[in-house]
C-alpha positions as CSV (number, residue, x, y, z in Angstrom):
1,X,26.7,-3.0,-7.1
2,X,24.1,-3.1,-4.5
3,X,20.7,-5.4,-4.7
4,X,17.5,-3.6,-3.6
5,X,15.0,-6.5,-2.3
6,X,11.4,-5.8,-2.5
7,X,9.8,-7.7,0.5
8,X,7.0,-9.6,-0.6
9,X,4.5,-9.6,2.2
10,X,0.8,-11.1,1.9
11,X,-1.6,-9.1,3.3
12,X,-4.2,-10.8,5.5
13,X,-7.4,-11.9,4.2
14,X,-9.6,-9.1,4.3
15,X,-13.9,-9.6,3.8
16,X,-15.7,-7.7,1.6
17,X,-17.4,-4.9,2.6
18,X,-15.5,-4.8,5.8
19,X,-13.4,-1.8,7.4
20,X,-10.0,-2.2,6.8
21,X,-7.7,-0.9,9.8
22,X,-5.5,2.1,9.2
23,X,-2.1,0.4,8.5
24,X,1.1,2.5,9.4
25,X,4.1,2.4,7.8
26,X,7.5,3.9,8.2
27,X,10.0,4.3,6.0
28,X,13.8,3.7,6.9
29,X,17.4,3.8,5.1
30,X,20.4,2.4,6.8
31,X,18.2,2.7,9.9
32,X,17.3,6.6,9.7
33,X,14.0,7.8,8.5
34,X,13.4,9.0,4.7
35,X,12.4,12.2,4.3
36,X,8.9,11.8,2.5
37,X,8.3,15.6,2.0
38,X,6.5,15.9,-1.6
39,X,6.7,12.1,-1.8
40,X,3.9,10.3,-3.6
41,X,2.9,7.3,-2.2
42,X,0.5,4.6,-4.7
43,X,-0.8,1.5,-3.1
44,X,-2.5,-0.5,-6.0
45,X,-4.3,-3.7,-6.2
46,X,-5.3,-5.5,-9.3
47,X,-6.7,-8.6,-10.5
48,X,-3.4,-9.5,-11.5
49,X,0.1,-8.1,-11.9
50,X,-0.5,-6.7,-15.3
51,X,-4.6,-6.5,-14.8
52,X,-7.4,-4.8,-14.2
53,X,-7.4,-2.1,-11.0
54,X,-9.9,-2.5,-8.7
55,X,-8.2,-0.5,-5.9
56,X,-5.8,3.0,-6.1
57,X,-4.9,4.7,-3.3
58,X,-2.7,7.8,-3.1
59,X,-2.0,10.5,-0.7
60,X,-5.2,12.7,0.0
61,X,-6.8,9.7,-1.6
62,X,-6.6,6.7,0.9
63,X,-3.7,7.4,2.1
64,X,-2.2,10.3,4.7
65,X,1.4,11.3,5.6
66,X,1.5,12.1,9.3
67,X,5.4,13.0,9.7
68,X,7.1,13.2,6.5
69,X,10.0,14.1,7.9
70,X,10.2,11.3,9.9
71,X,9.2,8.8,6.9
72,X,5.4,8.4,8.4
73,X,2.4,7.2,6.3
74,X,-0.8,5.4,6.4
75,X,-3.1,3.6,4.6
76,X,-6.2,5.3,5.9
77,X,-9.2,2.8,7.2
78,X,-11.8,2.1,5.1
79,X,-14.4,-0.1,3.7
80,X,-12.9,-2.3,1.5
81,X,-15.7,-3.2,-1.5
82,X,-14.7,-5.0,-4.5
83,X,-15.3,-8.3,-5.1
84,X,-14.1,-11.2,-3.7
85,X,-11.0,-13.1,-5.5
86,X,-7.3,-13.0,-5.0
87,X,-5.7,-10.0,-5.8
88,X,-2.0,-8.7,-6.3
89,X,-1.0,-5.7,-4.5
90,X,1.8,-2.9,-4.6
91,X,2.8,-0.2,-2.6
92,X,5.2,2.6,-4.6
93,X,7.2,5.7,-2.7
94,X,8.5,8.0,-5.3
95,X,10.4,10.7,-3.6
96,X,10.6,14.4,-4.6
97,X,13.9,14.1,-6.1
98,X,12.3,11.8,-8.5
99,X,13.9,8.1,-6.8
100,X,10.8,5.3,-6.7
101,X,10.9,2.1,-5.0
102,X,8.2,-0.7,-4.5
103,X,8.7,-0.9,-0.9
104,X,6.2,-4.3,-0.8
105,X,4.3,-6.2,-2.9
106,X,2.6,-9.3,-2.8
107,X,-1.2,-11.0,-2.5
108,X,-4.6,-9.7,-0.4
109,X,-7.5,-12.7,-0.6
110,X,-10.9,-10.7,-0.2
111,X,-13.5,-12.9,1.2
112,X,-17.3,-13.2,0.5
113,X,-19.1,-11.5,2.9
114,X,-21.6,-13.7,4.2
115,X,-24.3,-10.9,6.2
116,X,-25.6,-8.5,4.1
């Protein structure tokens, strides 16, 4: 039997009302790309890992596949507006034969913005 680890990775603090940069991510399996062809991709953030959402992204919502075949996604940039407070935050692949995987989850702190 084989163990899947999810990597838990905190994002870096991020201030509200602040454009967050396009993050890219690729998706690998023993070192070759998964096919993401008719994938759905879900990044989520809530207030905690059972609470509220305050942030869903999805493909053609927030987030854009630019080479499926070669296991290529982003999480678009964009102003990032909800409130400040530590959040928890998952990112979900669920392929189009139906396998899904959290390929990371973990914390994003938003800051106060200060300027208005």
């Amino acid at each position: 039997m084989s163990t899947v680890l999810r990597p838990n990775f905190n994002l870096p603090a991020h201030r509200k009302g602040d454009t967050f940069r396009a993050l890219q991510f690729t998706l690998r399996q023993n070192g070759e790309a998964v096919d993401i062809t008719g994938a759905s991709v879900l990044f989520q953030v809530r207030t905690s890992p059972t609470g509220t959402l305050v942030l869903g992204l999805e493909v053609g919502d927030g987030i854009t596949i630019t080479d499926a075949l070669g296991g290529v996604f982003f999480i678009d940039e964009q102003i990032i507006d909800i409130a400040s407070a530590l959040y928890y935050y998952e990112l979900e692949v669920t392929l189009d034969s139906g396998f899904r995987l959290t390929y990371l989850t973990g914390t994003w702190q938003i800051l106060q913005d200060v300027a208005r």
